[in-house]
Kinemage of the C-alpha trace (Angstrom):
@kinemage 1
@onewidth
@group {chain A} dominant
@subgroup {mainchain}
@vectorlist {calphas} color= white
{ca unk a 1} P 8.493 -0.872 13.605
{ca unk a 2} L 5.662 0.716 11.780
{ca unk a 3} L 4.710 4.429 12.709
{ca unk a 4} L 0.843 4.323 13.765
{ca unk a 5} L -1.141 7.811 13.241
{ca unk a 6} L -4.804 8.687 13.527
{ca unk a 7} L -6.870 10.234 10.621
{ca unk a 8} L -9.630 12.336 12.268
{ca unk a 9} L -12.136 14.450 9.889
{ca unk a 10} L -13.272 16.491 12.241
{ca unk a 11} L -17.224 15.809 12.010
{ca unk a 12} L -19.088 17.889 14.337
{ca unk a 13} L -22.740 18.510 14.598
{ca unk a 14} L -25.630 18.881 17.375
{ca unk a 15} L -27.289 15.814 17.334
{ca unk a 16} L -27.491 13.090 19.979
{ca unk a 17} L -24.843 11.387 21.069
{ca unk a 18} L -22.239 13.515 19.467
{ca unk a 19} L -19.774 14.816 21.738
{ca unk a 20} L -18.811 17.199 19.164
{ca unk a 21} L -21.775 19.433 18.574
{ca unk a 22} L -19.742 22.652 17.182
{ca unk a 23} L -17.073 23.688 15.266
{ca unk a 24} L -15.141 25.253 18.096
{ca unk a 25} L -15.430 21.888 19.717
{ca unk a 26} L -14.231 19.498 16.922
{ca unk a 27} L -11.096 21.953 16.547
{ca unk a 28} L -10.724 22.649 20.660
{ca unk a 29} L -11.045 18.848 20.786
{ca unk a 30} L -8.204 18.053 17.893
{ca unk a 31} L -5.971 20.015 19.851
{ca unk a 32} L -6.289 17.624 23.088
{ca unk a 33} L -6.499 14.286 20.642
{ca unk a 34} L -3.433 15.135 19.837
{ca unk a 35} L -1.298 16.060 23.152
{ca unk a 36} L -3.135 12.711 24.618
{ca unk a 37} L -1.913 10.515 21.445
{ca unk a 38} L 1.326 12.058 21.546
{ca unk a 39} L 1.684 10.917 25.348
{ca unk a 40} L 0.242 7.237 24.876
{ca unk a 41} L 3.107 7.051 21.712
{ca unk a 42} L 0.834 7.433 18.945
{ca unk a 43} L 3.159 8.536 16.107
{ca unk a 44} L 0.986 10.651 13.997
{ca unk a 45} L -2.557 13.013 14.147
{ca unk a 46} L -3.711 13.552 11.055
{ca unk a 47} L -6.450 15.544 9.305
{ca unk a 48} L -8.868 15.267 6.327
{ca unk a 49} L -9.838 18.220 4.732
{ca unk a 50} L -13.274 19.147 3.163
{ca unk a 51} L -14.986 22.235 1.941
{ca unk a 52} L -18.710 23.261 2.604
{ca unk a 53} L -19.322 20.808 5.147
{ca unk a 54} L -19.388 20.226 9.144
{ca unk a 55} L -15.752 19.052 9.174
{ca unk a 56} L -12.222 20.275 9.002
{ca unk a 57} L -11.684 22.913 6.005
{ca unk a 58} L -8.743 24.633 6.949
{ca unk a 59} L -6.002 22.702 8.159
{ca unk a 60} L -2.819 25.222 8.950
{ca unk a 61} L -4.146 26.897 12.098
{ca unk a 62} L -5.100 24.021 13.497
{ca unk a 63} L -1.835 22.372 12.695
{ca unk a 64} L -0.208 25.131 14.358
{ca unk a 65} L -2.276 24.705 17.077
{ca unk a 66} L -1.505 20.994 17.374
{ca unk a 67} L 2.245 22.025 17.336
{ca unk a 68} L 2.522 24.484 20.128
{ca unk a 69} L 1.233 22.222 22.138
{ca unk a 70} L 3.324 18.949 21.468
{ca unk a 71} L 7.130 17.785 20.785
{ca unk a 72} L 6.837 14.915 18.936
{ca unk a 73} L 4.420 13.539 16.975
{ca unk a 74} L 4.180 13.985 13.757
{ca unk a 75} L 1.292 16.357 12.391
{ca unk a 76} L -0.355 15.834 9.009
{ca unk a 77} L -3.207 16.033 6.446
{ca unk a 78} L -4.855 13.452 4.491
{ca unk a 79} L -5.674 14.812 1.884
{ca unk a 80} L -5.551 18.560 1.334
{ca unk a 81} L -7.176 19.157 -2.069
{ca unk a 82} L -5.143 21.356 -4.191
{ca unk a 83} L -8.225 22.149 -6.368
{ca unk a 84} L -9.064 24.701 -3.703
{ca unk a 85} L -5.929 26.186 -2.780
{ca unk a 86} L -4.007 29.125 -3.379
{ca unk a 87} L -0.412 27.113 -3.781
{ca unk a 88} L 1.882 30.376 -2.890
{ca unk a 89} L -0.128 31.156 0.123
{ca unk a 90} L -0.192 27.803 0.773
{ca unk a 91} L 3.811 27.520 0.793
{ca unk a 92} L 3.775 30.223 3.313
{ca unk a 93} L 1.362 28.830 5.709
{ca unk a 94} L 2.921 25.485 5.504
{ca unk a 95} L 6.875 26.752 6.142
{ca unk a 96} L 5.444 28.674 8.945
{ca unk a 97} L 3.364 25.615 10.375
{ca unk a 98} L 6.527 23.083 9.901
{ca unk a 99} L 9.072 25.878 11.594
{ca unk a 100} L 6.369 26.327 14.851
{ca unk a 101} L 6.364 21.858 14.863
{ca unk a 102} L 10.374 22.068 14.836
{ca unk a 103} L 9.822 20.111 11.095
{ca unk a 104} L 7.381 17.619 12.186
{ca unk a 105} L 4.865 18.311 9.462
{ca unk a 106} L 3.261 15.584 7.070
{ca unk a 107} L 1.376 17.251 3.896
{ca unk a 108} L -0.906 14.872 2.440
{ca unk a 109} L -2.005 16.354 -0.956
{ca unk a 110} L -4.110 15.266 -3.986
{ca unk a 111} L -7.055 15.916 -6.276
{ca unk a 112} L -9.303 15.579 -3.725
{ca unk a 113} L -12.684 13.004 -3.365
{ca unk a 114} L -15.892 14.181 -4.323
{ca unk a 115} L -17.612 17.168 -2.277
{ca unk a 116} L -20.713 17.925 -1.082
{ca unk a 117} L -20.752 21.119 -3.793
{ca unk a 118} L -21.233 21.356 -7.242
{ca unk a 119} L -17.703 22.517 -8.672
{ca unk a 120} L -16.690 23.635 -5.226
{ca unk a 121} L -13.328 24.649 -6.561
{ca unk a 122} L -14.560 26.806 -9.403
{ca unk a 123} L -16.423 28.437 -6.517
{ca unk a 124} L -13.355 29.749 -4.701
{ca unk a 125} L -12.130 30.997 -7.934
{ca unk a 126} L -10.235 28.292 -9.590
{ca unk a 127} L -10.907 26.953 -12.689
{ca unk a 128} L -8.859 24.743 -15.371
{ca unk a 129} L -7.219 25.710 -18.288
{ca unk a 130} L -9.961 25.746 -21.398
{ca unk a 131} L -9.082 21.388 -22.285
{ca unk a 132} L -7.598 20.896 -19.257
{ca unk a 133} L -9.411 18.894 -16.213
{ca unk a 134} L -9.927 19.425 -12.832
{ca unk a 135} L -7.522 16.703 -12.180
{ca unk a 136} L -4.634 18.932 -13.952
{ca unk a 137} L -5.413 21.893 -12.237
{ca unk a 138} L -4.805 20.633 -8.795
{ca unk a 139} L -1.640 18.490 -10.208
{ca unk a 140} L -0.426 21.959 -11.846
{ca unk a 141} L -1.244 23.456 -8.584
{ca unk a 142} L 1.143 20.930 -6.538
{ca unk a 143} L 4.262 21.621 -8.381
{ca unk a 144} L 3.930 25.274 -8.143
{ca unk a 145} L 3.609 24.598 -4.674
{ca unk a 146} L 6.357 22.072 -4.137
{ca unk a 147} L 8.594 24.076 -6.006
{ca unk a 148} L 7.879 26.702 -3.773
{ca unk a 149} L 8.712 25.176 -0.906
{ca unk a 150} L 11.965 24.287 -1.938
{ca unk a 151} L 13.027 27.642 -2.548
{ca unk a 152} L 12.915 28.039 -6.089
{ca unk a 153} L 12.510 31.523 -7.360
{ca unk a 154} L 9.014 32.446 -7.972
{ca unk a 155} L 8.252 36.333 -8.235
{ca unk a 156} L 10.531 39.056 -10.602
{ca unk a 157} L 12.428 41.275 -7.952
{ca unk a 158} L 11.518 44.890 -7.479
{ca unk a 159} L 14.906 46.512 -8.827
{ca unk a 160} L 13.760 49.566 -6.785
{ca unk a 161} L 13.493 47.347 -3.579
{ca unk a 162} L 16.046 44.837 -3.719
{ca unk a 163} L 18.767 45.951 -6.030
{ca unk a 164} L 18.247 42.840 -7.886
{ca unk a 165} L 16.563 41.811 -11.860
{ca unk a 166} L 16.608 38.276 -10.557
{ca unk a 167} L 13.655 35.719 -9.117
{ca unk a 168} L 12.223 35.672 -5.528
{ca unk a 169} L 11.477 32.949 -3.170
{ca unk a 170} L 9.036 32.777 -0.872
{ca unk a 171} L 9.549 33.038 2.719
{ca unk a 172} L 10.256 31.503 4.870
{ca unk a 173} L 11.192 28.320 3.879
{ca unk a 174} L 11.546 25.152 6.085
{ca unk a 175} L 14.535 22.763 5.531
{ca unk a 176} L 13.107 19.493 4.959
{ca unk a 177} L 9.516 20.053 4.190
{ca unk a 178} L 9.947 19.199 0.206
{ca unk a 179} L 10.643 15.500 1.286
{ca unk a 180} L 7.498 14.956 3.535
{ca unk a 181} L 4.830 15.991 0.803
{ca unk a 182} L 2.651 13.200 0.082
{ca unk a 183} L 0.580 12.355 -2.695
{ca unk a 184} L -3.214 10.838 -1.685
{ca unk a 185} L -3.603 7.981 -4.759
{ca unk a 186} L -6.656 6.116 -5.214
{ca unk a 187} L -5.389 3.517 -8.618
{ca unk a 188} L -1.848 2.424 -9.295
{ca unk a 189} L -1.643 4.806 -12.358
{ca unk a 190} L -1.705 7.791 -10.415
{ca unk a 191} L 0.549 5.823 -7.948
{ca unk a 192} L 3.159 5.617 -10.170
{ca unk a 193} L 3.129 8.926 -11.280
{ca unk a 194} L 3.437 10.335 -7.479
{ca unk a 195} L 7.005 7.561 -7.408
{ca unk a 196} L 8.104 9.678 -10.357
{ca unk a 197} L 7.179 12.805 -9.264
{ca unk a 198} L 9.033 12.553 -5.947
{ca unk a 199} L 5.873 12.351 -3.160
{ca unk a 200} L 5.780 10.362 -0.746
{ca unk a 201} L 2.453 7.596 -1.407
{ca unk a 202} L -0.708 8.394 0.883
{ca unk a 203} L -3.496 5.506 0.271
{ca unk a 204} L -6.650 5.105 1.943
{ca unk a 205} L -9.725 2.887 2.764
{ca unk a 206} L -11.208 3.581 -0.771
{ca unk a 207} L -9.318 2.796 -4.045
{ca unk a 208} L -11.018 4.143 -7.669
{ca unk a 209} L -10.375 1.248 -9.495
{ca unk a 210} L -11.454 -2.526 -9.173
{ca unk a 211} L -9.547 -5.372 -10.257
{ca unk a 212} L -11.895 -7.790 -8.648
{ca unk a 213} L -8.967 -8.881 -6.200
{ca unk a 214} L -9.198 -8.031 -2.270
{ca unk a 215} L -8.815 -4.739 -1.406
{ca unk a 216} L -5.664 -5.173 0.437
{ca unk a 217} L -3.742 -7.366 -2.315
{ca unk a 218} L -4.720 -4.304 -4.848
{ca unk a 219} L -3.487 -1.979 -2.521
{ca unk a 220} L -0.652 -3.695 -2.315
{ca unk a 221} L -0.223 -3.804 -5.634
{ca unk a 222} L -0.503 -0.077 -5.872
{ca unk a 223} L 2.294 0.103 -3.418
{ca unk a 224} L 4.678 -1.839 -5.771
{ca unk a 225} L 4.246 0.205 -8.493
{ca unk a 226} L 4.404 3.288 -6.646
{ca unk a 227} L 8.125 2.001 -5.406
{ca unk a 228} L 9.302 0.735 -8.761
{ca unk a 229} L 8.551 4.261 -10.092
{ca unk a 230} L 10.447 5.981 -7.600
{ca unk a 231} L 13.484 3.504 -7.899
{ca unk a 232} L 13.120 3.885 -11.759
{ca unk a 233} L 13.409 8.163 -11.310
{ca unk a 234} L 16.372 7.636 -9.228
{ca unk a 235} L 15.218 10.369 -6.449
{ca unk a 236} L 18.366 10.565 -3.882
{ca unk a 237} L 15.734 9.321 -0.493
{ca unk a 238} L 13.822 6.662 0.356
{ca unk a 239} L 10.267 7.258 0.201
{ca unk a 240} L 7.357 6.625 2.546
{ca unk a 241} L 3.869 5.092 2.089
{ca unk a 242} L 1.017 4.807 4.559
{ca unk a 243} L -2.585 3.238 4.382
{ca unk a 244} L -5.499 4.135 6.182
{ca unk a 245} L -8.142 1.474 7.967
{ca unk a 246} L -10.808 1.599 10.354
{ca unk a 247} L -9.917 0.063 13.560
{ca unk a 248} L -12.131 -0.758 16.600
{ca unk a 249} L -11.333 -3.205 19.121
{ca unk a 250} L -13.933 -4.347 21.584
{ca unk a 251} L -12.429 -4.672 25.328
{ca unk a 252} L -15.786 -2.937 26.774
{ca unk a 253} L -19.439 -2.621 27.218
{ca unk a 254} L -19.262 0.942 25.624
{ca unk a 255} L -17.361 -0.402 22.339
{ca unk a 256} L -19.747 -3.059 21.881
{ca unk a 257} L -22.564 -0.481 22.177
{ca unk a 258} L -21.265 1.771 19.775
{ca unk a 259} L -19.742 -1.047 17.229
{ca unk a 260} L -20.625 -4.767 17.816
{ca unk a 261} L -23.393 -4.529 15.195
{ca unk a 262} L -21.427 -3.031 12.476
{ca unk a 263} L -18.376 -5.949 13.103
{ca unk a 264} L -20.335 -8.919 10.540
{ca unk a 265} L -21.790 -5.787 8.370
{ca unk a 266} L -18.496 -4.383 7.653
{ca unk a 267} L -15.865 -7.390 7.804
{ca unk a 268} L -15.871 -7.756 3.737
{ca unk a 269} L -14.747 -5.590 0.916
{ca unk a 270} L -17.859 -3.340 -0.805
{ca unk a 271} L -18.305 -2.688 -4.187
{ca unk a 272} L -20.117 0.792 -5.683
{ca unk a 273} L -19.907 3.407 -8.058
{ca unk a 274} L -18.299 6.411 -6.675
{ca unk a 275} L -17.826 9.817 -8.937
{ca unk a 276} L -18.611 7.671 -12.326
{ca unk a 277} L -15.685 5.185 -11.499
{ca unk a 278} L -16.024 1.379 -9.942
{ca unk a 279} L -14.469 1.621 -6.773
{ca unk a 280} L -13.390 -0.685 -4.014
{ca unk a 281} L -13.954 0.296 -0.375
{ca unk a 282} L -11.187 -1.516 2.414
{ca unk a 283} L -13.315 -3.629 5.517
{ca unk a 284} L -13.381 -2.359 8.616
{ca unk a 285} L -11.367 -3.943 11.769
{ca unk a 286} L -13.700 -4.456 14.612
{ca unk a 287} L -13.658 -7.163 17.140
{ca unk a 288} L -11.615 -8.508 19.529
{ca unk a 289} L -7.601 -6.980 19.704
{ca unk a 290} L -6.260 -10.759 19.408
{ca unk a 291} L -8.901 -11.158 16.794
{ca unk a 292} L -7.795 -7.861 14.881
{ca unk a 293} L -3.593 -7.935 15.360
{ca unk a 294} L -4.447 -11.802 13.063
{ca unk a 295} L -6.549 -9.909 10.541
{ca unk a 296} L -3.644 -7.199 10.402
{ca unk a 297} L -1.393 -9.226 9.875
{ca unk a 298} L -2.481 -10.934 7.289
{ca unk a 299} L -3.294 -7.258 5.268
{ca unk a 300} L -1.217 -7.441 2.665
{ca unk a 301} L -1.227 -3.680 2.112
{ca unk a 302} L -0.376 -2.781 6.416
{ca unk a 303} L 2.390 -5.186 5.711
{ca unk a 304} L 3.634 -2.940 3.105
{ca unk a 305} L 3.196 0.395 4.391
{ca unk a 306} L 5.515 1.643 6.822
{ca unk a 307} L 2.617 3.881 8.081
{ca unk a 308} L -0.828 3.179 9.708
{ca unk a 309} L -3.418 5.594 9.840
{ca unk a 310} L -6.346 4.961 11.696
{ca unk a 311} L -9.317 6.637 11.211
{ca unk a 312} L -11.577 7.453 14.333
{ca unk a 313} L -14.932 8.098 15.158
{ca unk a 314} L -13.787 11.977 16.637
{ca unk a 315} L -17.712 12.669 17.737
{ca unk a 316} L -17.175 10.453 20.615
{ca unk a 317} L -15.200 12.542 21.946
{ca unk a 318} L -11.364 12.969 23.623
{ca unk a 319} L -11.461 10.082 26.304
{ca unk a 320} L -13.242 7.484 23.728
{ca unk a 321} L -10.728 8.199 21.496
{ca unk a 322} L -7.860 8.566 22.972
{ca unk a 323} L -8.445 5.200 25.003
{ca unk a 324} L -8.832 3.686 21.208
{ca unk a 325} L -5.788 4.517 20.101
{ca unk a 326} L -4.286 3.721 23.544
{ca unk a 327} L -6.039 0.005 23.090
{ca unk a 328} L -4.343 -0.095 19.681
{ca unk a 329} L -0.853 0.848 20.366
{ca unk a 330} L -0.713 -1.657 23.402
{ca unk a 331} L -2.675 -4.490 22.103
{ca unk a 332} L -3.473 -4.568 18.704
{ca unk a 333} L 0.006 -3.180 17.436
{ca unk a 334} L 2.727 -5.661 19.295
{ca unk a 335} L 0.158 -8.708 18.417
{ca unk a 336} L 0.322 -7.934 15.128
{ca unk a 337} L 3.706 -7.255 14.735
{ca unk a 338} L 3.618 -3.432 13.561
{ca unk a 339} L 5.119 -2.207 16.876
């Protein structure tokens, strides 16, 4: 059985139609996603993070939120962009978030997709190395942070304090957390280096390379290379790998309202330039759930993965959503064989 998680990012603004028309609302609202998910068996909530725009930015007090007020489902990010973050801090927040979930945290990590900011990063006070890229500084960033988290020593003792010349963890630390870090890849190189590096492989509806094949076979692909590489490092646990996709089925009036036009528009692969590099953008799901669990099944990449995430439209509110993912769990998961 394949774990099935939703990937919300938290859009909220005061237009019409939106359900979501503050901040305060898209995080109040995250909150009771994620208690109603957990109850119709949804394995996973998940959150994308962005900087300077209308949608999640900072993902720990939230998460924390999310995990006083569940048991079980897993709670996670997809992506948090280490560009931005302080990784120390960072190790603290997240052993403190994964102790209040019991260890149910899922850290989804990377470089990050473009932002609505200029050099948002170097805005908060973090720039690369003089010949180093921005791409290095957030991979430099992660294994300060994951070596953190596991407890290494990190700061020289106070003598005076501690009675000790010798090296410092952080604290606290949560057992378990350095095995559910995830790295968010977008080409097979940089999958490959997350199987040697020890993260688990996070892969979404967009992919920064183009082979000309279908999305889902070069997914796919990525996924194979990612899991050579982490055979070939000889880490001591079996990794995980999830993909993301936009699923809608139609079983009302409302979803054919809000999604019947977009089923024929959106049904294909697309093509564009994205950050100076070709990309390939995944199809969308939308139609009926017998019609979707075929399409599903035939995704090469879903097949793969041993994790679903499935992004939703979160300005439609709690009860849309929740009956989505309550629609996909029941009909579109056991049809297609993930459940």
């Amino acid at each position: 059985m394949k774990k099935i998680g939703f990937l919300s990012f938290g859009h909220y603004q005061d237009v019409r139609g939106s359900l979501v028309p503050t901040a305060r609302e898209s995080l109040v609202q995250a909150v009771e996603l994620a208690v109603a998910a957990e109850e119709l068996g949804v394995d996973g909530a998940y959150m994308r993070v962005h900087h300077f725009a209308p949608q999640y930015s900072a993902p720990f007090p939230l998460l924390a939120a999310m995990a006083a007020r569940t048991k079980t489902i897993e709670l996670g990010t997809g992506v948090i962009d280490m560009r931005y973050e302080n990784p120390l801090y960072m190790a603290e927040e997240a052993a403190v978030t994964d102790l209040i979930s019991n260890g149910r945290l899922q850290l989804g990590i990377s470089r990050g997709s473009p932002e609505t900011a200029l050099d948002g990063s170097h805005t908060f006070g973090y720039l690369p190395e003089e010949g180093s890229t921005d791409a290095d500084l957030a991979r430099d960033k992660a294994a300060l942070f994951r070596r953190a988290i596991a407890g290494h020593g990190i700061a020289d003792a106070n003598p005076r304090m501690t009675g000790s010349t010798g090296k410092l963890a952080i604290d606290p630390l949560s057992p378990g957390l350095p095995e559910r870090i995830w790295w968010g890849s977008g080409t097979r190189a940089t999958a490959q280096w997350a199987g040697e590096q020890g993260m688990n492989l996070m892969s979404s509806t967009l992919l920064t390379e183009d082979t000309g094949v279908p999305f889902d076979e070069l997914q796919a692909e990525q996924i194979e290379v990612f899991r050579k590489a982490w055979a070939g490092a000889g880490h001591a646990w079996s990794p995980r790998v999830s993909v993301s996709r936009s699923i809608l089925p139609i079983v009302s009036e409302t979803d054919e309202y809000y999604f019947g036009l977009r089923a024929q528009r959106e049904s294909t692969d697309q093509v564009g330039i994205l950050d100076g590099a070709r990309s390939r953008f995944g199809r969308s799901y939308i139609g009926p759930p017998d019609v979707i669990a075929e399409q599903l099944a035939a995704d090469a990449a879903v097949q793969a993965a041993d994790t679903l995430l499935v992004t939703i439209p979160n300005q439609l509110g709690v009860d849309f959503n929740a009956a989505l993912l309550g629609n996909i769990v029941s009909l579109v998961g056991p049809a297609a064989g993930l459940r």
